[in-house]
C-alpha positions as CSV (number, residue, x, y, z in Angstrom):
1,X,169.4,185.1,131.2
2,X,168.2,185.0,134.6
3,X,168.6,181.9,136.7
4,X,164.5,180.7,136.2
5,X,165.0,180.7,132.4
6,X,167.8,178.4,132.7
7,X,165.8,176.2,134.8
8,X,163.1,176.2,132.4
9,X,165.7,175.4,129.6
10,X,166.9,172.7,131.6
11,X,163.3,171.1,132.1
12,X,162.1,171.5,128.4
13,X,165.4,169.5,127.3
14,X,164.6,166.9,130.2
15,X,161.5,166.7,128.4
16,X,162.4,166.6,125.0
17,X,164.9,163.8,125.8
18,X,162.5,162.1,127.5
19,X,160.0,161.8,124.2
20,X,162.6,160.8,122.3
21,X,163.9,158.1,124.5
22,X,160.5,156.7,124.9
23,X,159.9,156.7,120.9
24,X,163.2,155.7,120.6
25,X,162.1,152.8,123.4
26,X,158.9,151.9,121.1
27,X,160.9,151.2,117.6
28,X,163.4,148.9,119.6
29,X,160.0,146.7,121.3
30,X,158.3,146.7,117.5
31,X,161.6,145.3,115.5
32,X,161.5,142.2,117.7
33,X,157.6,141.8,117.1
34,X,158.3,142.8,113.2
35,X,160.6,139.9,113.4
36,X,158.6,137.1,115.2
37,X,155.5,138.0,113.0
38,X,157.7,137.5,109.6
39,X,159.2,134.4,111.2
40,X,155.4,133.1,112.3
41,X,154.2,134.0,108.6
42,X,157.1,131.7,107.5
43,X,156.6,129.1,109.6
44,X,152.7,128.8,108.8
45,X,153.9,128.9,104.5
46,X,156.0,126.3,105.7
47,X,153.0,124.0,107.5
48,X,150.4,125.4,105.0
49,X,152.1,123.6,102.0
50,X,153.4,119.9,102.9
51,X,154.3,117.8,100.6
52,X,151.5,115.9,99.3
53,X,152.8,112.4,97.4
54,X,150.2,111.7,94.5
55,X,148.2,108.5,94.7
56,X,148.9,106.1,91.3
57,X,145.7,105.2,89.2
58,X,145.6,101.5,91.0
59,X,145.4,103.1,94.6
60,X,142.3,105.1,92.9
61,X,140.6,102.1,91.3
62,X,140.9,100.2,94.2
63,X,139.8,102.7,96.6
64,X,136.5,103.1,94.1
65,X,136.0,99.3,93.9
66,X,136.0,99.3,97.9
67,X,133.4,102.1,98.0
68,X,131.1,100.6,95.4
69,X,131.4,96.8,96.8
70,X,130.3,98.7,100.5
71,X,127.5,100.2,98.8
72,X,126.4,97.4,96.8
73,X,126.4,95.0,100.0
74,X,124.3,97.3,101.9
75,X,121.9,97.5,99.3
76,X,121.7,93.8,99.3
77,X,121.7,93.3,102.5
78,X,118.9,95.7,103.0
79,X,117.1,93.8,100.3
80,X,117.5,90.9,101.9
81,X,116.3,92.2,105.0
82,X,113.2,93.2,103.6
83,X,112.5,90.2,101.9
84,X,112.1,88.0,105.3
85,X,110.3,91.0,106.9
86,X,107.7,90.2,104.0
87,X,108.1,86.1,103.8
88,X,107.1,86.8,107.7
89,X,104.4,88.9,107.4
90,X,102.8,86.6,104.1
91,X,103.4,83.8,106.4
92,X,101.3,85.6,109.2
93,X,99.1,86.5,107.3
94,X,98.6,82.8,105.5
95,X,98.3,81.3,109.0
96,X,95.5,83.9,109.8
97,X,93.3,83.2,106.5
98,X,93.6,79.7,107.5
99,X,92.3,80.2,111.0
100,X,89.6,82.4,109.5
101,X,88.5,79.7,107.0
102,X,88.2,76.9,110.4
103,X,86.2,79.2,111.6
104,X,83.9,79.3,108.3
105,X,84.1,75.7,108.0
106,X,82.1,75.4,111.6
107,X,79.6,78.1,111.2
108,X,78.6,77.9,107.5
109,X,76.9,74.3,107.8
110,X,74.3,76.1,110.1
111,X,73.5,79.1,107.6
112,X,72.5,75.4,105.4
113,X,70.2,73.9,108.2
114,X,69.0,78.0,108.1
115,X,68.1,78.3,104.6
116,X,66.5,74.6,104.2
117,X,63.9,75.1,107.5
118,X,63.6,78.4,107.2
119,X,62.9,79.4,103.5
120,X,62.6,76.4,101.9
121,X,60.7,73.9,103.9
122,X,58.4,76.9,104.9
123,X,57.6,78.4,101.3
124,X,56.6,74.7,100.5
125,X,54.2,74.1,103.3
126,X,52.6,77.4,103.6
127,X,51.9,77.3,99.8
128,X,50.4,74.5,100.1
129,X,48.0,75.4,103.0
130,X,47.2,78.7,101.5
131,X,46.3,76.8,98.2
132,X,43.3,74.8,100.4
133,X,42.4,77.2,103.1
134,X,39.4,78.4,104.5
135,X,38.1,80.6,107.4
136,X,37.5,77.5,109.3
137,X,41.0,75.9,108.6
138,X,42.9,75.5,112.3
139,X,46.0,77.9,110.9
140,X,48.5,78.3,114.1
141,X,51.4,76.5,112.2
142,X,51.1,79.1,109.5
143,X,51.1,81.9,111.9
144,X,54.3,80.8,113.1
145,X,55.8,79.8,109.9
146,X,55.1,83.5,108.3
147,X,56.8,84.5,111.4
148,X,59.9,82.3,110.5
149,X,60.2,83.2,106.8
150,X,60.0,86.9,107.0
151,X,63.7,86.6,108.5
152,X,67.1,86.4,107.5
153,X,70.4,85.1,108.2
154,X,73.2,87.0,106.0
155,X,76.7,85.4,104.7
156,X,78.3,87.7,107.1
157,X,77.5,86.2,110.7
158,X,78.6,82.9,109.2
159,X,82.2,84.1,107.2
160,X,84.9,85.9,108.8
161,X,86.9,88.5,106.4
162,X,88.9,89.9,109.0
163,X,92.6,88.7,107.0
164,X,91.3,89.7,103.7
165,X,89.9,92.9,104.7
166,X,93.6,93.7,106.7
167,X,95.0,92.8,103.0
168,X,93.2,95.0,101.1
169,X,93.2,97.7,103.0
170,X,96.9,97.8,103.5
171,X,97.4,97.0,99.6
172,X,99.7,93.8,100.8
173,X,98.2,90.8,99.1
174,X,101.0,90.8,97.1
175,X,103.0,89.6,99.9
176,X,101.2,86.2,99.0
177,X,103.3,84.8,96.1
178,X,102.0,81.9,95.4
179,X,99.0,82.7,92.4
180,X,97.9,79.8,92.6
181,X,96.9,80.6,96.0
182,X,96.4,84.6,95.8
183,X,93.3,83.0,93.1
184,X,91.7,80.7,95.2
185,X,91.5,83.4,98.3
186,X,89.9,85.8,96.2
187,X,87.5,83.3,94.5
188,X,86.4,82.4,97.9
189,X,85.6,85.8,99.3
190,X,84.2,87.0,95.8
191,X,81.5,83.9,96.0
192,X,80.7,85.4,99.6
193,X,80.5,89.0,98.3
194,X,77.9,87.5,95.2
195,X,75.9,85.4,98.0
196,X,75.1,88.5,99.9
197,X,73.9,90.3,96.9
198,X,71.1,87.5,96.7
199,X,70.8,87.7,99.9
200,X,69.5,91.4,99.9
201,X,67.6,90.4,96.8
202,X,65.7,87.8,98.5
203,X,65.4,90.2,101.8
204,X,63.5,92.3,99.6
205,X,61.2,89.8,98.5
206,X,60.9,88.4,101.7
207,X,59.7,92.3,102.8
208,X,57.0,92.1,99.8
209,X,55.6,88.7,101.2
210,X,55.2,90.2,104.7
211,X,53.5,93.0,103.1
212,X,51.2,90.9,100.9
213,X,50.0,89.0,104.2
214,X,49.0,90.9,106.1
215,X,45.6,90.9,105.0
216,X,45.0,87.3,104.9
217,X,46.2,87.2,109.3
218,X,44.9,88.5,112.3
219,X,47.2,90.3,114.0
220,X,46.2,88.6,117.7
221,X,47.3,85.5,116.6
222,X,50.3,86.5,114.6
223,X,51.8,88.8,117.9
224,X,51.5,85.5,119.8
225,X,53.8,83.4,117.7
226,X,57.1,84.2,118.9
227,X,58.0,84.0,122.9
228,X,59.7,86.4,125.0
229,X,62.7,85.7,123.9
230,X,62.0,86.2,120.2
231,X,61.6,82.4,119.6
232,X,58.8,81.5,116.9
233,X,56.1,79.4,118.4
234,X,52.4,78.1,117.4
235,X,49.8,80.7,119.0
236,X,48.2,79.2,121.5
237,X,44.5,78.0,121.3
238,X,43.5,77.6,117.7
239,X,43.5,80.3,115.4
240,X,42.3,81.0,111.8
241,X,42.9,83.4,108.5
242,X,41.5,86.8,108.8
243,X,40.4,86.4,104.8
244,X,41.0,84.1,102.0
245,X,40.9,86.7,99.4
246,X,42.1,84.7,96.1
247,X,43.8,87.7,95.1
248,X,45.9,88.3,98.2
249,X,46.8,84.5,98.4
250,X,47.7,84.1,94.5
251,X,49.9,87.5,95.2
252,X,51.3,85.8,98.6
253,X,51.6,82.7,96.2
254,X,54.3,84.2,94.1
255,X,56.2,85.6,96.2
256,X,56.8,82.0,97.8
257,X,57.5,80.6,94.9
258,X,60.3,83.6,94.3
259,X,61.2,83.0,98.2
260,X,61.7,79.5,97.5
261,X,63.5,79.6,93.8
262,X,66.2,82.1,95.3
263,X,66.7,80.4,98.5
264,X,67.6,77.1,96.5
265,X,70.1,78.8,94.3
266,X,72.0,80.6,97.4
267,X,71.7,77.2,99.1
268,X,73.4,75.6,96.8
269,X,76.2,78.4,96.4
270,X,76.8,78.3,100.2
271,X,77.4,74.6,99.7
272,X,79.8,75.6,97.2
273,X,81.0,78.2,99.6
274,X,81.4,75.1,102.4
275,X,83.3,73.0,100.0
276,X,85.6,75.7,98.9
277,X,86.8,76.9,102.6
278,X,87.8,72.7,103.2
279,X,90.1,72.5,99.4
280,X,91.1,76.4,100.2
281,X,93.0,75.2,103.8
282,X,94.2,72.1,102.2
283,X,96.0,74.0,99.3
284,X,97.1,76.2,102.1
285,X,98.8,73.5,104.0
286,X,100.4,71.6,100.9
287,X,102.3,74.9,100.1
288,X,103.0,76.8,103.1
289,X,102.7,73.8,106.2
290,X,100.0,76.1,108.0
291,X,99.3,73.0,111.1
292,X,103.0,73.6,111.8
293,X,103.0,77.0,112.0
């Protein structure tokens, strides 16, 4: 063997050791990490099963019982909350219907004074002129007083319904406990809701009466009995009827007659209607003190 094999020998062995030395390094770093990761393992048995001591049946009960007296407070202390939300909104709203009916109280005493002039007193005295006229007959009052019972004056400009409509529509008149009450608000604002279905009754007629006149006028004078500001006044000058058809006036008749029956009978129920808004806002103050509120 030559001298370059032997160094070859020599560098193959150098080598060889080397491997091994480095596996032999590898095994000896892995046993200590073999080790910690058994003793890690134990450690996290050890933490992942503590001793747990077992609760006796009182600790239990009472521990329920605490639970269900937090629940049930809650609940009635929510309850209770609600229930002064609503004894404040049903006190709100109580004060409101009373201020609505002061309101009612003012106004509805000149729908009266309306009615009696204007439908009434009118239907009398124009009957009675049309019963006697001729074409000669000075007529200017009459000219202003067809002029005056052609209109109308509805329930509505004289009621306010503003609380009652927020009621209904939100579904919340049962916040008002009282029945006693609760019944007397709604009898008041049906009687209004029954009024103005004779009111568009009579409306009607009124519109047949216009109708049925217009023959018996002469349009002249009839432009000239109201102002510029929509007032009714006597035409000026004297005027007369246009005809005195007996037909015309006995159709013209009836109708005023119808004018006048109907405009009695809603008369009356507005007085009713006047009468009820005063007890209603008494009651109201006996039970809920409303002029304190």
């Amino acid at each position: 063997m030559n001298e370059e094999e032997n160094i070859d020998d020599r560098l193959k062995m150098t080598d060889d050791d080397g491997k091994q030395s480095e596996v032999d390094s590898q095994q000896s770093v892995a046993e200590p990490e073999a080790l910690n990761s058994k003793s890690e393992i134990k450690t996290m048995e050890v933490h992942h099963h503590p001793h747990v001591e077992k609760k006796s049946f009182k600790e239990y009960l009472l521990e329920g019982l605490m639970i269900f007296l937090a629940v049930t407070m809650g609940f009635f202390a929510e309850n209770i909350r609600e229930k002064l939300v609503e004894t404040r909104k049903s006190h709100e709203y109580i004060k409101s219907i009373n201020e609505d009916l002061s309101k009612d109280e003012i106004k509805i005493p000149f729908l009266l004074d309306f009615i009696k002039s204007n439908a009434i007193k009118n239907a009398d005295s124009i009957s009675l002129f049309l019963s006697t006229a001729t074409l000669v007959t000075p007529a200017n009052s009459i000219y202003r007083m067809f002029r005056e019972i052609s209109r109308q004056q509805g329930i509505e400009a004289f009621t306010t319904n503003r609380t009652i409509t927020q009621l209904k529509n939100a579904g919340q008149i049962y916040l008002i406990a009282d029945k006693q009450v609760v019944d007397k608000i709604l009898e008041y604002y049906q009687l209004i809701d029954f009024i103005k279905e004779l009111q568009t009754y009579l409306w009607q007629i009124k519109f047949d009466l216009a109708k049925n006149s217009i023959p018996l006028l002469q349009g002249d004078a009839y432009a000239e009995a109201i102002d510029s500001e929509d007032n009714t006044i006597n035409p000026g000058g004297t005027v007369f009827l246009r005809s005195v058809d007996k037909e015309m006036i006995n159709t013209c008749l009836i109708a005023l007659s119808n004018v006048k029956g109907l405009s009695i009978s809603i008369y009356g129920l507005v007085q009713e209607l006047h009468t009820k808004s005063i007890s209603l806002k008494k009651l109201l103050n006996e039970k809920y003190k409303v002029e304190n509120m």
